[in-house]
C-alpha positions as CSV (number, residue, x, y, z in Angstrom):
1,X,8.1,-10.2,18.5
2,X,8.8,-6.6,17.6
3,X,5.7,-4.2,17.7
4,X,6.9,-3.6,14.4
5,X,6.7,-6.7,13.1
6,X,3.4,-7.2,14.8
7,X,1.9,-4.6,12.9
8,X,3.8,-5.2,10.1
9,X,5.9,-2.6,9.2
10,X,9.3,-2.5,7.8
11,X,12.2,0.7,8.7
12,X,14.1,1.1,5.7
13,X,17.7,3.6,5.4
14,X,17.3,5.5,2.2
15,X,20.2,6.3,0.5
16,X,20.0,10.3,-0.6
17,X,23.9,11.3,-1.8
18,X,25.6,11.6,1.2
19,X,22.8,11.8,3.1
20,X,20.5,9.4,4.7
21,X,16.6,9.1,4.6
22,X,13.9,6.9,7.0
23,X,11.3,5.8,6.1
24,X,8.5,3.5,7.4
25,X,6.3,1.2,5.4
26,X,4.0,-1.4,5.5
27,X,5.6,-4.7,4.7
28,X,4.5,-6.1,1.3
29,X,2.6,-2.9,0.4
30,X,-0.4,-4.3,1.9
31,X,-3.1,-1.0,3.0
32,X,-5.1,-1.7,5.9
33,X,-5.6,0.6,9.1
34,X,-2.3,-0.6,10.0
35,X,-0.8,1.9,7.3
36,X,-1.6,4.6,9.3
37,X,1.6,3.7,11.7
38,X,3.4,5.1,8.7
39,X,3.1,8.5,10.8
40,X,6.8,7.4,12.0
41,X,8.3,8.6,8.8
42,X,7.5,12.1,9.7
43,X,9.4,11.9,12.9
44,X,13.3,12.7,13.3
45,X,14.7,11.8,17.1
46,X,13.9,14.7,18.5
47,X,10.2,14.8,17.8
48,X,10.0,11.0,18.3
49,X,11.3,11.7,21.6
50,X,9.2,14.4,22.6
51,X,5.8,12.6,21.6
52,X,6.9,9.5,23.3
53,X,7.0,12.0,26.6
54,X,3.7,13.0,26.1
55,X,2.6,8.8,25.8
56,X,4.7,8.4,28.8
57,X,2.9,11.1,30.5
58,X,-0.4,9.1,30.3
59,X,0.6,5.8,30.9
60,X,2.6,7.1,34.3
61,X,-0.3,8.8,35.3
62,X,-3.9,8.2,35.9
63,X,-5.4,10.4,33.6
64,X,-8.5,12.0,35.5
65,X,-11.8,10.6,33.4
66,X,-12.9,14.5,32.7
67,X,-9.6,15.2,31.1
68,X,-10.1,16.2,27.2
69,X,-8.6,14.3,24.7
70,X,-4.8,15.4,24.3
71,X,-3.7,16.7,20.9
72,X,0.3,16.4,20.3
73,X,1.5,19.4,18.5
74,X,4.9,17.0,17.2
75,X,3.3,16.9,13.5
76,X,1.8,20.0,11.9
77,X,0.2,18.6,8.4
78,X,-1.5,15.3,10.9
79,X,-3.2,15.4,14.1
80,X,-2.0,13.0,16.3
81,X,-4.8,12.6,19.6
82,X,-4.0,10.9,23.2
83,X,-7.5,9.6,23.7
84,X,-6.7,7.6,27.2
85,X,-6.0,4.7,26.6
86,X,-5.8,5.2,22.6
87,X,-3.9,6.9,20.6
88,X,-5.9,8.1,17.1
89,X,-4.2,9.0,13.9
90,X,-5.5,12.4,12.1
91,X,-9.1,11.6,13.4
92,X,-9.8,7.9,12.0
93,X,-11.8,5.6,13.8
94,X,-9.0,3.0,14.2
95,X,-7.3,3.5,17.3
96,X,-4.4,1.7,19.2
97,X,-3.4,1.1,22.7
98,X,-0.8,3.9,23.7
99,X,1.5,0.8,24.9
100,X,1.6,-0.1,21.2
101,X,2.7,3.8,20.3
102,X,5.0,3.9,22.9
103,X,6.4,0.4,21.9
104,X,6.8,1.6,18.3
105,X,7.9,4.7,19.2
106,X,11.2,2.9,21.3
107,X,11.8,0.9,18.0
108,X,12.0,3.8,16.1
109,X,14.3,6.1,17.9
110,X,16.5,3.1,18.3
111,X,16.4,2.5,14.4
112,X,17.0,6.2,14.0
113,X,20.3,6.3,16.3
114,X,21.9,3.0,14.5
């Protein structure tokens, strides 16, 4: 199972004139804490790419215990926080295991580049 389908969310291709939108929803319009994955939406490849180095960077390395938690700059308008081995979402109290960003994060560069 996809880690998007796990956490239920859906990638849709919006059609904008002769342009094309993504976005990232929650399937059935159900809100839980899992809505907050809906980050993704924000990200175009680039910036997708460049926050799933900064996961990478954490779960290649043994982050040293005294190290501060890591804010990623990718997103200006929502803080997105490397909390070893968590990843928090503008500052709620749900967190999930970077292995499940990082997943996510594959899934939706791939769905970008189709």
């Amino acid at each position: 199972m996809s880690k998007k389908d796990q956490y239920g969310l859906e990638f849709l291709k919006v059609p904008a004139g002769s342009d094309v939108g993504y976005d990232c929803i929650r399937k059935n319009n159900i809100v839980d804490e899992n809505s907050l994955l809906q980050f993704l939406r924000y990200l175009n490849i680039s910036k997708t790419e460049f926050l799933l180095k900064e996961v990478n960077f954490y779960l290649d390395h043994t982050p040293d215990p005294a190290w501060e938690p890591y804010e990623s700059m990718v997103l200006e308008h929502m803080d997105l926080q490397i909390n070893y081995p968590d990843f928090i979402i503008d500052g709620q109290p749900t967190a999930f295991p970077l292995e499940d960003i990082r997943d996510l994060l594959q899934e939706w560069v791939v769905f970008l580049r189709d």
